[in-house]
N, C-alpha and C positions, 0 to 999 in steps of 0.2 A: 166241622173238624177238617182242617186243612191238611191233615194227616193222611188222610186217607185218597184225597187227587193227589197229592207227591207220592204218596207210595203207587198207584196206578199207573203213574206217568213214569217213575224209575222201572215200571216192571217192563213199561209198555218200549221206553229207550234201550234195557238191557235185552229185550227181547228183538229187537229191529239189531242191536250190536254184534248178538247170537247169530242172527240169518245173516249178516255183512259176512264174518267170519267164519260161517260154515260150521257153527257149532252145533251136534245135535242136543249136545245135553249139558247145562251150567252147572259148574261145580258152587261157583261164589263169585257174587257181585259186591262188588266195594263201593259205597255211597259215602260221598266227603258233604258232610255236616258245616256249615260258615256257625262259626263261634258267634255272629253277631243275630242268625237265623233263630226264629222262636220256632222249635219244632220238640215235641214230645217224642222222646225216640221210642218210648214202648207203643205211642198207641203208633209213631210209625210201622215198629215193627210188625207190630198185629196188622196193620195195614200190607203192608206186605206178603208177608203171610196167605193173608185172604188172597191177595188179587194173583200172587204166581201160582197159585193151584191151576188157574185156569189157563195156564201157557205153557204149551207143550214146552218139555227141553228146562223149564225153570220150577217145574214141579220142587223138588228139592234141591234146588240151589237154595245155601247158604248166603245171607247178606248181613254183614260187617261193616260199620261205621268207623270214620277218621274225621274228627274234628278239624277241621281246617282255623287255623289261626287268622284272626283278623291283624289287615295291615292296613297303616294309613300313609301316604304322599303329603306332604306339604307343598303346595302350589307357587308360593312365594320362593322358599329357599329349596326346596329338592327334596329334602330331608327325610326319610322315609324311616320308619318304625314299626313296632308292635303294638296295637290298643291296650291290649295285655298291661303292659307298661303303665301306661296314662290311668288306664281303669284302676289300677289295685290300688292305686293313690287316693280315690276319690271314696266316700262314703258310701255303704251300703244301698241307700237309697237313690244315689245319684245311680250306680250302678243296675238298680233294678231299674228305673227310667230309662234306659241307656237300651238294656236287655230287649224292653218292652216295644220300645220305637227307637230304633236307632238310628234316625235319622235326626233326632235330639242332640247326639252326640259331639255336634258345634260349639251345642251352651256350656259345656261342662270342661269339654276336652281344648287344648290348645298344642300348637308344634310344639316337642320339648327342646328344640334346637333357636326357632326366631320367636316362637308366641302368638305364632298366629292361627287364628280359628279358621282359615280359610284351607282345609287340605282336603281331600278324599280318600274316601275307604277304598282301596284297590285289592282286597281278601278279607274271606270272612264272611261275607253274605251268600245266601245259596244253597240250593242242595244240588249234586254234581253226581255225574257215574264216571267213581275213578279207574274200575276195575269192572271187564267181566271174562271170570275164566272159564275153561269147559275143563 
């Protein structure tokens, strides 16, 4: 379960961010979610959970998720966009392919500006600490 070193690793970054900033005690840590990321947010949560009981100062901090939108760059023409976009268009299955490895995402997707499969995902992938406040 990959759930559970991401949630370790966000407690163990919100906790190093805490001591940077002289915080004794976290109210709420903000984790940004990449739309393109396969992560369960409950068994995140519960991951979480578990691992800040055992760090002073994030006992009870609160953590809240923000999906970050995936974006894609067209390398040919500039052209930058939303996946969002491209995805709703395509059929269910193509979509959960998409979800699953998204690095598939060439065969399906194309620039809506020139046509070309040649761009990169520049948002969306990841899990990120946007936020931690005391």
């Amino acid at each position: 379960m990959h759930e559970w070193a991401l949630a370790e690793a966000v407690v163990a970054k919100a906790a190093e961010v805490a001591r940077a900033r002289d915080l004794a005690r976290v109210v709420e840590v903000v984790v940004g979610l990449g739309e393109l990321q396969d992560v369960d947010r409950e068994a995140l949560a519960f991951g979480l959970a578990a691992a800040q009981r055992s760090v002073p100062g994030l006992e009870e901090a609160r953590f809240a998720f923000e999906v970050e939108q995936a974006r894609c760059s067209c390398r040919p023409c500039g052209h930058a966009w939303a996946l969002r976009e491209s995805l709703d268009a395509l059929p269910e299955e193509d979509r959960e392919s998409i979800h699953l490895l998204p690095e598939v995402v060439h065969l399906y997707v194309a620039c809506p500006s020139c046509g070309s499969p040649d761009f990169a995902i520049v948002g969306g992938r990841g899990v990120s600490l946007l936020a931690v406040d005391g």
